[in-house]
Predicted model as a PDB file, atoms N, CA, C, CB and O in Angstrom, pLDDT in the B-factor column:
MODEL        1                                                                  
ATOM      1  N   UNK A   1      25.884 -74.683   7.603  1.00 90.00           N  
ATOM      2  CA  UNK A   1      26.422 -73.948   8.734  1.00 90.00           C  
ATOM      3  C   UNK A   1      27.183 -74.917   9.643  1.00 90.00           C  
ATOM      4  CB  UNK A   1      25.288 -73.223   9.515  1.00 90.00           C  
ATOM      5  O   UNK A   1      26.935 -76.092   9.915  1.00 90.00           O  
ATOM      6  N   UNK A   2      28.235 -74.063  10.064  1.00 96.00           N  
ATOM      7  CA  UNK A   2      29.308 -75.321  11.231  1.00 96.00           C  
ATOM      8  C   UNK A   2      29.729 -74.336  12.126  1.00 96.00           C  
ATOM      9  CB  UNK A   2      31.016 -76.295  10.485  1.00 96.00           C  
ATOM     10  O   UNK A   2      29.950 -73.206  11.692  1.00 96.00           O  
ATOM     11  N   UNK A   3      29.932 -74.694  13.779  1.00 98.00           N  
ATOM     12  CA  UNK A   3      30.379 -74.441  14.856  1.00 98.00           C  
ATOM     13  C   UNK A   3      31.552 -75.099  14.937  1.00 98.00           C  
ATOM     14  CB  UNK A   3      29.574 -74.657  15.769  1.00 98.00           C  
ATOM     15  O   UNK A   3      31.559 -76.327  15.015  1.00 98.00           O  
ATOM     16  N   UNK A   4      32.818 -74.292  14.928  1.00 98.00           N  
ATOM     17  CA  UNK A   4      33.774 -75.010  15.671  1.00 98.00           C  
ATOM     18  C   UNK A   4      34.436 -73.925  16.205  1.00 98.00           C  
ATOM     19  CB  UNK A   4      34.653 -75.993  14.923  1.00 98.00           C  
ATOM     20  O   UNK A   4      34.112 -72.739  16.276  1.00 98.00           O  
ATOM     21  N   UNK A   5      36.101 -74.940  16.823  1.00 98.00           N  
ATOM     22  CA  UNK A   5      36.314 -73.942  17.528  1.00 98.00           C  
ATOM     23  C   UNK A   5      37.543 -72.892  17.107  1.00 98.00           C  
ATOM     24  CB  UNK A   5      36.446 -74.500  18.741  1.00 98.00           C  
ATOM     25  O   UNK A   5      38.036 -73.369  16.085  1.00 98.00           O  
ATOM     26  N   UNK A   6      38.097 -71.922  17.390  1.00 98.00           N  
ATOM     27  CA  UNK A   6      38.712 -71.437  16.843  1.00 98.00           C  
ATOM     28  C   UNK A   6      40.345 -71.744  16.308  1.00 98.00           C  
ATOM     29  CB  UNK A   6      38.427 -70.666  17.394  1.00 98.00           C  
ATOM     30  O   UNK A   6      40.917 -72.452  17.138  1.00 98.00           O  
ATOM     31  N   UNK A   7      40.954 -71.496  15.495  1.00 97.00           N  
ATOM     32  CA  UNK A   7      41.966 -72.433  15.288  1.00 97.00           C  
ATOM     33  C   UNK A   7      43.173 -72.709  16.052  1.00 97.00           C  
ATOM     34  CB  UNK A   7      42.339 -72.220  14.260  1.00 97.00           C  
ATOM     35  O   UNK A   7      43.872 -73.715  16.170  1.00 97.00           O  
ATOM     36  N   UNK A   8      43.233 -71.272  16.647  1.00 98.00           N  
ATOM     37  CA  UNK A   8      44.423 -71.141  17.622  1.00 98.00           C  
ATOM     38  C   UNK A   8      44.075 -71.101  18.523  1.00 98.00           C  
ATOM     39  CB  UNK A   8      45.242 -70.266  17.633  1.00 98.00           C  
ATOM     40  O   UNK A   8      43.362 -70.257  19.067  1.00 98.00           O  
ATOM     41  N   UNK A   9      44.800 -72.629  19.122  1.00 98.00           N  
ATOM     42  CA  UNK A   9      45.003 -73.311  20.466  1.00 98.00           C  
ATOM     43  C   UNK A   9      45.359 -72.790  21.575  1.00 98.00           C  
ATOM     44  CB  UNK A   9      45.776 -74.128  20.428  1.00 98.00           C  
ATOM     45  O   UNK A   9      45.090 -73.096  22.736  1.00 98.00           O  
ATOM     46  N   UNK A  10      46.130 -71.790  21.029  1.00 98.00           N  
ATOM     47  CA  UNK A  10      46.586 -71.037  22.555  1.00 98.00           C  
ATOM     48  C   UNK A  10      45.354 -70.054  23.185  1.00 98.00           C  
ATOM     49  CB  UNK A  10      48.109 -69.878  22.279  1.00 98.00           C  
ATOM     50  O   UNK A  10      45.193 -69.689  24.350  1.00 98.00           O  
ATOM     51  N   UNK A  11      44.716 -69.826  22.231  1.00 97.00           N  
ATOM     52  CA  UNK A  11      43.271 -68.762  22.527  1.00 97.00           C  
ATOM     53  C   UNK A  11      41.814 -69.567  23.034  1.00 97.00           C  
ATOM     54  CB  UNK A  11      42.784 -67.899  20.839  1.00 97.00           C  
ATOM     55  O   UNK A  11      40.958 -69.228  23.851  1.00 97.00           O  
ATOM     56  N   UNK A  12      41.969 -70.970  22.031  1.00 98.00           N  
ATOM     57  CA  UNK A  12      41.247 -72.080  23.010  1.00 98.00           C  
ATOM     58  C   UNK A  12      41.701 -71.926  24.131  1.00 98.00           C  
ATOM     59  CB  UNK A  12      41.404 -73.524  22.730  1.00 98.00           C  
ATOM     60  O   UNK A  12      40.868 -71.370  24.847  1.00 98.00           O  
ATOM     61  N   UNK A  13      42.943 -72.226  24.816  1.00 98.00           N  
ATOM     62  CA  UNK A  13      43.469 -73.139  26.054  1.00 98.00           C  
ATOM     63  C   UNK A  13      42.680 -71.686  27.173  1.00 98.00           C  
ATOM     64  CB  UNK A  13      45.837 -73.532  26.126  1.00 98.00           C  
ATOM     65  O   UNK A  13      41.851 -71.722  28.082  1.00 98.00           O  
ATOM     66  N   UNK A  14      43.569 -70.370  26.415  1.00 97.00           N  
ATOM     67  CA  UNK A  14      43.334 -69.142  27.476  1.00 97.00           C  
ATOM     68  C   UNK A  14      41.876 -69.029  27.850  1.00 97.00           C  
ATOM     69  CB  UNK A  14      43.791 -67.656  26.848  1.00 97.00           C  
ATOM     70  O   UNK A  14      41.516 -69.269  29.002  1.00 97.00           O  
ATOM     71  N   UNK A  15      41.090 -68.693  26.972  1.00 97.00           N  
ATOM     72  CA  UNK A  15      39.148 -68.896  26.736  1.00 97.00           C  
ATOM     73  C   UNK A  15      38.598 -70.018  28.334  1.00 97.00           C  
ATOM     74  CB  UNK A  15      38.685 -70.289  24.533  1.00 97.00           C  
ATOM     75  O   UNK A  15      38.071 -69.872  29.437  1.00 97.00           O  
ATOM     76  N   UNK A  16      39.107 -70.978  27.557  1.00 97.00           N  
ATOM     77  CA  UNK A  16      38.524 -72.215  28.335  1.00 97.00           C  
ATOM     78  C   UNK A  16      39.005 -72.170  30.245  1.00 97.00           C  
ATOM     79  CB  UNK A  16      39.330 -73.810  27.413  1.00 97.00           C  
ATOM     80  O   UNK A  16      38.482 -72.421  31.331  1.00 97.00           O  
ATOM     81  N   UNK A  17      39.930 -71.825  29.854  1.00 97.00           N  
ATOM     82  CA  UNK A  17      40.695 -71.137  31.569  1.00 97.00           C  
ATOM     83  C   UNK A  17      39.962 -70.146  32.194  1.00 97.00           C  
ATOM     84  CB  UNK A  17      42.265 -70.272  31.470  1.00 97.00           C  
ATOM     85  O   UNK A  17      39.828 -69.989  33.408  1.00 97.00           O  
ATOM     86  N   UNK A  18      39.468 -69.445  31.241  1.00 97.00           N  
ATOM     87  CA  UNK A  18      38.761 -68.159  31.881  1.00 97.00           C  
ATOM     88  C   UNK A  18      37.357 -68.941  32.128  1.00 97.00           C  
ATOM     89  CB  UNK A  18      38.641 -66.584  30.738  1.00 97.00           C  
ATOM     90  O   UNK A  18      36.743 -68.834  33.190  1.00 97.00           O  
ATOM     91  N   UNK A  19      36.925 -69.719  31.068  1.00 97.00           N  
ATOM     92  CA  UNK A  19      35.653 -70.321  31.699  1.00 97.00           C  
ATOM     93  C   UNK A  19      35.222 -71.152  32.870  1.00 97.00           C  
ATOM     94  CB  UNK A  19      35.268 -70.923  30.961  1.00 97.00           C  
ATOM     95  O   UNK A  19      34.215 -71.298  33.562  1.00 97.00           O  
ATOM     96  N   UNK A  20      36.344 -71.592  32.785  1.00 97.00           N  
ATOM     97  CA  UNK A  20      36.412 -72.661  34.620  1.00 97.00           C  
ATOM     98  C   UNK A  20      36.412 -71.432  35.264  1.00 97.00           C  
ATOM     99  CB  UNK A  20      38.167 -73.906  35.265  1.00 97.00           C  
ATOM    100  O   UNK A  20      35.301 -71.059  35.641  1.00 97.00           O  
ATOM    101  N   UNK A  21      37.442 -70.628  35.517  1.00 96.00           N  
ATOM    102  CA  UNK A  21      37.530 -69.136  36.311  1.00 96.00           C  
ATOM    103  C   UNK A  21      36.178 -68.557  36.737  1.00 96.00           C  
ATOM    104  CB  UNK A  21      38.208 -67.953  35.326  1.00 96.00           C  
ATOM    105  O   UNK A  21      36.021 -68.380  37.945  1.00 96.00           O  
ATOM    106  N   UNK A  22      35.186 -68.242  35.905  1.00 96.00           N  
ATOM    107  CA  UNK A  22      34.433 -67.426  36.065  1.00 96.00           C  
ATOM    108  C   UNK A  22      32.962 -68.795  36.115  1.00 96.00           C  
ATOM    109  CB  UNK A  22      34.648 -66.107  34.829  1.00 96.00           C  
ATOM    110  O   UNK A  22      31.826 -68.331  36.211  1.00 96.00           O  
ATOM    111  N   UNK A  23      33.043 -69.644  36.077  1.00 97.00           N  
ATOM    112  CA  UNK A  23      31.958 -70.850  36.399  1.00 97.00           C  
ATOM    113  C   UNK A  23      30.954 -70.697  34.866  1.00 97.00           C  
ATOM    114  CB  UNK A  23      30.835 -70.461  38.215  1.00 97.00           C  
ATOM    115  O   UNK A  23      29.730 -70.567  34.818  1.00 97.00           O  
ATOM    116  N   UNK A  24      31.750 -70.751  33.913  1.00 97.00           N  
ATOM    117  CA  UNK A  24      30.780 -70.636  32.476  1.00 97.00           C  
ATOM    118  C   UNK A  24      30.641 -69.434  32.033  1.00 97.00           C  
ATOM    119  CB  UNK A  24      29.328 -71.086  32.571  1.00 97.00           C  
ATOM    120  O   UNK A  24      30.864 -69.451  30.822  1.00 97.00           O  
ATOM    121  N   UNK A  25      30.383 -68.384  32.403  1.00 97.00           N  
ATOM    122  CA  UNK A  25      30.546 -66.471  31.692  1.00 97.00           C  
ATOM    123  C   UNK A  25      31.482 -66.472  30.914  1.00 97.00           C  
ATOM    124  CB  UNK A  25      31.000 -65.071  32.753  1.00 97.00           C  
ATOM    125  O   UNK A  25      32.577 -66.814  31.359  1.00 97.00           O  
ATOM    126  N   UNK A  26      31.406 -66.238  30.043  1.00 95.00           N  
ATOM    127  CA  UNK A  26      32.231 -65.054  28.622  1.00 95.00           C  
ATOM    128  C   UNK A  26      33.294 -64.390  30.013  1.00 95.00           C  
ATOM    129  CB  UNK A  26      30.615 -63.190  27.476  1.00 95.00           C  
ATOM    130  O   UNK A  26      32.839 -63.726  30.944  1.00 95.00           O  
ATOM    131  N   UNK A  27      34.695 -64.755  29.852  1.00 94.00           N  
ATOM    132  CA  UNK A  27      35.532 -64.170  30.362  1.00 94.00           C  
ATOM    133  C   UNK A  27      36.286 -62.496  29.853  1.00 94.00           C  
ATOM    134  CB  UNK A  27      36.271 -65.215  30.367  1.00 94.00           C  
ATOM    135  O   UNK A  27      37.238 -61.761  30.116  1.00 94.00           O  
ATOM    136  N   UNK A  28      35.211 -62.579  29.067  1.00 90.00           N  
ATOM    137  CA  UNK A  28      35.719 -61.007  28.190  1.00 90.00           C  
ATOM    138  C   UNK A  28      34.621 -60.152  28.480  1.00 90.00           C  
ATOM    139  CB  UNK A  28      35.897 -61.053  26.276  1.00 90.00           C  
ATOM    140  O   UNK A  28      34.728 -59.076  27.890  1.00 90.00           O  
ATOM    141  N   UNK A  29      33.527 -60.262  29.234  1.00 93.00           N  
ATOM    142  CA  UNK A  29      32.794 -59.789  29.531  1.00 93.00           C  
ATOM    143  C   UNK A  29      33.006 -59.517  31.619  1.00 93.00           C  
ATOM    144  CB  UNK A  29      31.734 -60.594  28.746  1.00 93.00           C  
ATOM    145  O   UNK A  29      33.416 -60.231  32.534  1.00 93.00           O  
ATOM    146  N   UNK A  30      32.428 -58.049  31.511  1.00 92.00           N  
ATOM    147  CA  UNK A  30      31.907 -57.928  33.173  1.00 92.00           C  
ATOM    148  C   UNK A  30      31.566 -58.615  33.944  1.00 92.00           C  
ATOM    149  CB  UNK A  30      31.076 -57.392  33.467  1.00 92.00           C  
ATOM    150  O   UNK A  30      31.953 -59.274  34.910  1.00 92.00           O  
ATOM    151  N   UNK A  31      30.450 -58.293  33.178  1.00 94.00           N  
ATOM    152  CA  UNK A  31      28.902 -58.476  34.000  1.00 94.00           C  
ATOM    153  C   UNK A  31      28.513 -60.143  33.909  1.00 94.00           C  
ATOM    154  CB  UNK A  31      27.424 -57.409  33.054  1.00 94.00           C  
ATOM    155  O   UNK A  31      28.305 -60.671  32.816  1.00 94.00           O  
ATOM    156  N   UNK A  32      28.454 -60.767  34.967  1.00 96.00           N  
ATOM    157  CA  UNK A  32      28.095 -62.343  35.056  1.00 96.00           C  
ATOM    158  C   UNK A  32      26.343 -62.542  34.936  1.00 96.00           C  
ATOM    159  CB  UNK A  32      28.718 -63.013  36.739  1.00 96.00           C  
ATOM    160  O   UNK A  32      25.694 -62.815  35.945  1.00 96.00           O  
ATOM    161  N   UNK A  33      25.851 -62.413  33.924  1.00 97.00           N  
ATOM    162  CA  UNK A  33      24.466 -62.535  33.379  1.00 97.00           C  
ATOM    163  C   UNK A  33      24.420 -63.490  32.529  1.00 97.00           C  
ATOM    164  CB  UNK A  33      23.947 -61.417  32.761  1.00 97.00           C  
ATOM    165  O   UNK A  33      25.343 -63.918  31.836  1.00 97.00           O  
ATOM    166  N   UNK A  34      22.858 -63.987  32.594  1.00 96.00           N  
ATOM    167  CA  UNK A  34      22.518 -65.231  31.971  1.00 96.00           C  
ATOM    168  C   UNK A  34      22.853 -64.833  30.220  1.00 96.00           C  
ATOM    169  CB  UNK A  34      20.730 -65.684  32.400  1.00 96.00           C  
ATOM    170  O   UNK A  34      22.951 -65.727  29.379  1.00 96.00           O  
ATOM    171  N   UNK A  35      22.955 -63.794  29.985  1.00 96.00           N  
ATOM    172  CA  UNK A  35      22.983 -63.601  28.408  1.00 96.00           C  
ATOM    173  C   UNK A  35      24.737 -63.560  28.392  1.00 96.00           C  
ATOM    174  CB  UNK A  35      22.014 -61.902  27.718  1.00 96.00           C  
ATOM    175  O   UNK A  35      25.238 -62.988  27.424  1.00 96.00           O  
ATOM    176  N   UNK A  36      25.429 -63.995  29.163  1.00 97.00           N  
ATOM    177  CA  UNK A  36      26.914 -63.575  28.852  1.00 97.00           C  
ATOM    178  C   UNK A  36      27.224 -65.387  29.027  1.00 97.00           C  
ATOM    179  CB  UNK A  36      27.877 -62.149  30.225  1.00 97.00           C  
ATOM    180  O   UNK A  36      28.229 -65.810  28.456  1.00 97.00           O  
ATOM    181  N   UNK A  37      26.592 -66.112  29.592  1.00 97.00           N  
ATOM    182  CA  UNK A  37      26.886 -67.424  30.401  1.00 97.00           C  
ATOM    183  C   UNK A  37      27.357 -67.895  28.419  1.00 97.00           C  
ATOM    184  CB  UNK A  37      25.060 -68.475  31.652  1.00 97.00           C  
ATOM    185  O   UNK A  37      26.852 -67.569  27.345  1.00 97.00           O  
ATOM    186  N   UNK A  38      28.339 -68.629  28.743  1.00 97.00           N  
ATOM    187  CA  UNK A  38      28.846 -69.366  27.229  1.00 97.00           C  
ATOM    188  C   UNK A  38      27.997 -70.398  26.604  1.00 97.00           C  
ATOM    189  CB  UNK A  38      30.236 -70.161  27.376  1.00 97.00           C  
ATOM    190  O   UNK A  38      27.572 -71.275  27.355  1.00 97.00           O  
ATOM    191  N   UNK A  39      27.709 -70.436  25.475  1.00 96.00           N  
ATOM    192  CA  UNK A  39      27.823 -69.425  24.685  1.00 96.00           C  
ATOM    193  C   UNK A  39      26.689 -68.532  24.441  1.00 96.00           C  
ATOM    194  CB  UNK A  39      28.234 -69.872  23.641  1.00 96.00           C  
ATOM    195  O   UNK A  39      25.687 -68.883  23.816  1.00 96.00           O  
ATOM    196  N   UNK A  40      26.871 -67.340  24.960  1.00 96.00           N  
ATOM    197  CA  UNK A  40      26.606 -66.081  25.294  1.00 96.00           C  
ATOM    198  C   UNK A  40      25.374 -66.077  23.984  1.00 96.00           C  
ATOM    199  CB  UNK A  40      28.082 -64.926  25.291  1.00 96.00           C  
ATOM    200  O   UNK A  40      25.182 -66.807  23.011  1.00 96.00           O  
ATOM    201  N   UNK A  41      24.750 -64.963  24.491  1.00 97.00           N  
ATOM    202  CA  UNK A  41      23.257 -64.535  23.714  1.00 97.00           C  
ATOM    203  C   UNK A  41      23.804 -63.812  22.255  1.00 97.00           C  
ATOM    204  CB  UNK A  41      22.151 -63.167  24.827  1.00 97.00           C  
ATOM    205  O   UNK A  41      23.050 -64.042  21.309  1.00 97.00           O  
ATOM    206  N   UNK A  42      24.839 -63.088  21.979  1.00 96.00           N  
ATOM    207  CA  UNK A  42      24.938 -62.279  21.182  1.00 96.00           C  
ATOM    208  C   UNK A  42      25.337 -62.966  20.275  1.00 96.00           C  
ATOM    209  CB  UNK A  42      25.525 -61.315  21.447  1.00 96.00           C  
ATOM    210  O   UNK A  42      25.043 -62.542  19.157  1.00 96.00           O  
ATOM    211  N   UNK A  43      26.373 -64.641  20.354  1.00 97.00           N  
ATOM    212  CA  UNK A  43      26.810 -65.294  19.339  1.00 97.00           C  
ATOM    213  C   UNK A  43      25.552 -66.315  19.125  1.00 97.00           C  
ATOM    214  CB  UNK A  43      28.261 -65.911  19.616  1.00 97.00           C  
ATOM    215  O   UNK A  43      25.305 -66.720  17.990  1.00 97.00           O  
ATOM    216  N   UNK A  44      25.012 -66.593  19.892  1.00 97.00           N  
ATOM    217  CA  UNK A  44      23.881 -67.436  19.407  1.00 97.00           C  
ATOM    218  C   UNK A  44      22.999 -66.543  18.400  1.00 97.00           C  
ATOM    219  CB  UNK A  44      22.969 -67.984  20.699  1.00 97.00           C  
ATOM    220  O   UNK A  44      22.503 -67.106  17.424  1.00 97.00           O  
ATOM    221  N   UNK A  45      22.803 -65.254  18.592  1.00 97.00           N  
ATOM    222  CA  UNK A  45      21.965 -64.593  17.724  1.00 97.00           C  
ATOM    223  C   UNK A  45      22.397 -64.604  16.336  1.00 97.00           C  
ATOM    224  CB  UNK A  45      21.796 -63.314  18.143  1.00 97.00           C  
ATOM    225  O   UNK A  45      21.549 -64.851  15.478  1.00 97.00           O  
ATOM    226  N   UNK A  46      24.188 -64.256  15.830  1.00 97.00           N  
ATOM    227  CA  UNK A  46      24.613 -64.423  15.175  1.00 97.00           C  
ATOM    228  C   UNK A  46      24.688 -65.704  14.549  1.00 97.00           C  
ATOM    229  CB  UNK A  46      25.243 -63.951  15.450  1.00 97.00           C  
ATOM    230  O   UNK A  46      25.044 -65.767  13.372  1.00 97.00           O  
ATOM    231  N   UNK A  47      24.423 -66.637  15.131  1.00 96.00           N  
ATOM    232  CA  UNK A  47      24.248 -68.435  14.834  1.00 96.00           C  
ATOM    233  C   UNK A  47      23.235 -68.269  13.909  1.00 96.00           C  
ATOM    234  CB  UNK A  47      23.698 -69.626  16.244  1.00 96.00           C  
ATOM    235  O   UNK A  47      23.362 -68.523  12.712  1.00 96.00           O  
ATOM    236  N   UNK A  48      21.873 -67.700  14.625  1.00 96.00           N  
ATOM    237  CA  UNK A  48      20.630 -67.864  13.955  1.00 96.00           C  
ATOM    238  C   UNK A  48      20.605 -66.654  12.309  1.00 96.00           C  
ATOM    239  CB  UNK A  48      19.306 -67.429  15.343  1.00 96.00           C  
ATOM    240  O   UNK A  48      19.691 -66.731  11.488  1.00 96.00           O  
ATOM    241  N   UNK A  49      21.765 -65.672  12.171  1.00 96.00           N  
ATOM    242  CA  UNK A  49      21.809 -65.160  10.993  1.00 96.00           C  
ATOM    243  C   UNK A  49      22.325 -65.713  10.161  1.00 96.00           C  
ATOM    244  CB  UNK A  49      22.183 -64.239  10.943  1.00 96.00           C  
ATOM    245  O   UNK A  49      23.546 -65.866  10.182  1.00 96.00           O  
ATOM    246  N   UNK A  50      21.648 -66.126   9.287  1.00 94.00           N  
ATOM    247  CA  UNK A  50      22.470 -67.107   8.350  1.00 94.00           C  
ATOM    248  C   UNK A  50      23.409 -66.497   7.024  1.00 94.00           C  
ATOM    249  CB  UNK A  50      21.338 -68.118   7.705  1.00 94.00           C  
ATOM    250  O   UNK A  50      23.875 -67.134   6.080  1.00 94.00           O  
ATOM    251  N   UNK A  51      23.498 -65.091   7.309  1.00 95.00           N  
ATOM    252  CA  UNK A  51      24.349 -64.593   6.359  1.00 95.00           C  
ATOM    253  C   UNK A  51      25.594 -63.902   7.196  1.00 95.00           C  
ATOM    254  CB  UNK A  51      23.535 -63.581   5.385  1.00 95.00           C  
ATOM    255  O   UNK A  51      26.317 -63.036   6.705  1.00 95.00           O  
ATOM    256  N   UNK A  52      25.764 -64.547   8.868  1.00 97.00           N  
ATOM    257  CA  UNK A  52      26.485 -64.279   9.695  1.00 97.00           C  
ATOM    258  C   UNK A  52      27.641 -65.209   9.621  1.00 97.00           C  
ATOM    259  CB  UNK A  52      25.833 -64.213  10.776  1.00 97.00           C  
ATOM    260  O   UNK A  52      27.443 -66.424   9.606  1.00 97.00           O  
ATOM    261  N   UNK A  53      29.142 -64.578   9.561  1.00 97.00           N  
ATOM    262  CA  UNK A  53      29.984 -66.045   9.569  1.00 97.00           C  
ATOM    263  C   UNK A  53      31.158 -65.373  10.136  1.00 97.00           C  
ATOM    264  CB  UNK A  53      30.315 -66.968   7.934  1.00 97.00           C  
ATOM    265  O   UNK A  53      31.565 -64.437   9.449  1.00 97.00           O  
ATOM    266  N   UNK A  54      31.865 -65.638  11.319  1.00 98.00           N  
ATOM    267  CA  UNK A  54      32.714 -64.726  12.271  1.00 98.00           C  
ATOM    268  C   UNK A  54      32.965 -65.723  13.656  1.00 98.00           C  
ATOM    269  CB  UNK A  54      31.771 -63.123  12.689  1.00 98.00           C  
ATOM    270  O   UNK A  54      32.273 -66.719  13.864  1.00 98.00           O  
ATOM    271  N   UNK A  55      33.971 -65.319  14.475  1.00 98.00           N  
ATOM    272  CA  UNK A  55      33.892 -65.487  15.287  1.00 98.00           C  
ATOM    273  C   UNK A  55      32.627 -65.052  16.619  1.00 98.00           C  
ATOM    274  CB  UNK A  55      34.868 -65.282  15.171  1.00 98.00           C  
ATOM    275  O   UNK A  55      31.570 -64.449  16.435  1.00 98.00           O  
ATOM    276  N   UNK A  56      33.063 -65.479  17.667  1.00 97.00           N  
ATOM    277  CA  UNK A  56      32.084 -65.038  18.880  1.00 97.00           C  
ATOM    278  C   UNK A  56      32.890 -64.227  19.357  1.00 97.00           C  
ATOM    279  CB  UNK A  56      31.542 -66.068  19.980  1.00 97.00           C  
ATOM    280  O   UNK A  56      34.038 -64.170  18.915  1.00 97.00           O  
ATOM    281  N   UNK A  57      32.399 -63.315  20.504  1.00 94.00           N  
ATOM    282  CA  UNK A  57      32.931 -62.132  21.362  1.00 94.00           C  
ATOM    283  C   UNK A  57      34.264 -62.457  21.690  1.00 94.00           C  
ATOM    284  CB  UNK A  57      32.123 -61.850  22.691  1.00 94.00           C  
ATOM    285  O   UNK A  57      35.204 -61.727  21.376  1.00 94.00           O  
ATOM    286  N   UNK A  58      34.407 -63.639  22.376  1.00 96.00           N  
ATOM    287  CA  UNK A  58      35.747 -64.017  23.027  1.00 96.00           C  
ATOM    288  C   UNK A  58      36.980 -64.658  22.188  1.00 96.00           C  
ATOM    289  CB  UNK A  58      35.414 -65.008  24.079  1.00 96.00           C  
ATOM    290  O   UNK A  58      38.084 -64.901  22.675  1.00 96.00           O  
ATOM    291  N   UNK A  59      36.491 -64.953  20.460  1.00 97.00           N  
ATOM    292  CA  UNK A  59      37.213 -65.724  19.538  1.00 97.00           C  
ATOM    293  C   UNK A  59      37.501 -67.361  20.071  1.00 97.00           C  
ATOM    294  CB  UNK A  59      38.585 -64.899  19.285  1.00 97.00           C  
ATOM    295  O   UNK A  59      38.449 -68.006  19.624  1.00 97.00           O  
ATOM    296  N   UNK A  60      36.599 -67.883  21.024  1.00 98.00           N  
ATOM    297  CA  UNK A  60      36.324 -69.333  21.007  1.00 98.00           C  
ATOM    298  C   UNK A  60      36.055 -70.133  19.912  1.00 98.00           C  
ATOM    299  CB  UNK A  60      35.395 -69.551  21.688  1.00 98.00           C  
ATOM    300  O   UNK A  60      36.719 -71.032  19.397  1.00 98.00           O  
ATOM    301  N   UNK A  61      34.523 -69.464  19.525  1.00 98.00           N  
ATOM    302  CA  UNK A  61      34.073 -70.138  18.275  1.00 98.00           C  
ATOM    303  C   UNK A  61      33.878 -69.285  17.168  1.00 98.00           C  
ATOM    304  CB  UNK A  61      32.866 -70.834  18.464  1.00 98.00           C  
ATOM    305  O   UNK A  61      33.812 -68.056  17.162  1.00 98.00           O  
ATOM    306  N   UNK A  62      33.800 -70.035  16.292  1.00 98.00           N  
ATOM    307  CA  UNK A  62      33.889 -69.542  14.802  1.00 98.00           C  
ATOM    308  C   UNK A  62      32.800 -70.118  14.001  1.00 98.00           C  
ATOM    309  CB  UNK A  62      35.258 -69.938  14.106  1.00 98.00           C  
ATOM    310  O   UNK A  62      33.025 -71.220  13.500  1.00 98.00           O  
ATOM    311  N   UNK A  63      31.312 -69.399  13.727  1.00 98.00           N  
ATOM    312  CA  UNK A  63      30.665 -69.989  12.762  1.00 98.00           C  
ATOM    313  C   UNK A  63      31.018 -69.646  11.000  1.00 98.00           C  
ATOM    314  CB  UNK A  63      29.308 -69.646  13.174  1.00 98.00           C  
ATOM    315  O   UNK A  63      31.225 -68.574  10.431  1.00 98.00           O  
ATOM    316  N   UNK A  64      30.974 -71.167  10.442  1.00 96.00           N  
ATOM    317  CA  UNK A  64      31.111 -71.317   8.940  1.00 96.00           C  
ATOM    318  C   UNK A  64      29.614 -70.893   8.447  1.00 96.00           C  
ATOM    319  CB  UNK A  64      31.584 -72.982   8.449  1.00 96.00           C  
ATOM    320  O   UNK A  64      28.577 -71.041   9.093  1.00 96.00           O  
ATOM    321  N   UNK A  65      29.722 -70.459   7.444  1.00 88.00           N  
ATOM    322  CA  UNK A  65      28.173 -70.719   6.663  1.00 88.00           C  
ATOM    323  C   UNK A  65      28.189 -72.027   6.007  1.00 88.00           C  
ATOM    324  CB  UNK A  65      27.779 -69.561   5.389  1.00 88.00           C  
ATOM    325  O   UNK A  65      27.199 -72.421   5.392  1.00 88.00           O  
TER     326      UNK A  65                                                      
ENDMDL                                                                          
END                                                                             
């Protein structure tokens, strides 16, 4: 399994902008909750499926199997 980040730079650069913006939250998300704070509860869950291999909510990261 590998974490990286997604390939296109311009979606890094935008992502990472929104994360300074919003002080760490998933900028694609509302609601500023500890399960949205990056990287967010729903891609970590997907981390821990090991037959999971996709991006995260915001297309930051991308887990490999």
């Amino acid at each position: 399994m590998k974490i990286r980040f997604n390939e296109d730079k311009e979606i890094v650069e935008a992502v990472k902008e929104g994360l300074k913006r919003t002080g760490g939250y998933c900028p694609c998300r509302l609601e500023r909750t500890e399960e949205n704070k990056c990287m967010c509860r729903e891609f970590r869950e997907q981390i821990a499926d090991e037959d999971y291999e996709g991006y995260c909510h915001c297309y930051l990261y991308y887990k490999e199997k």
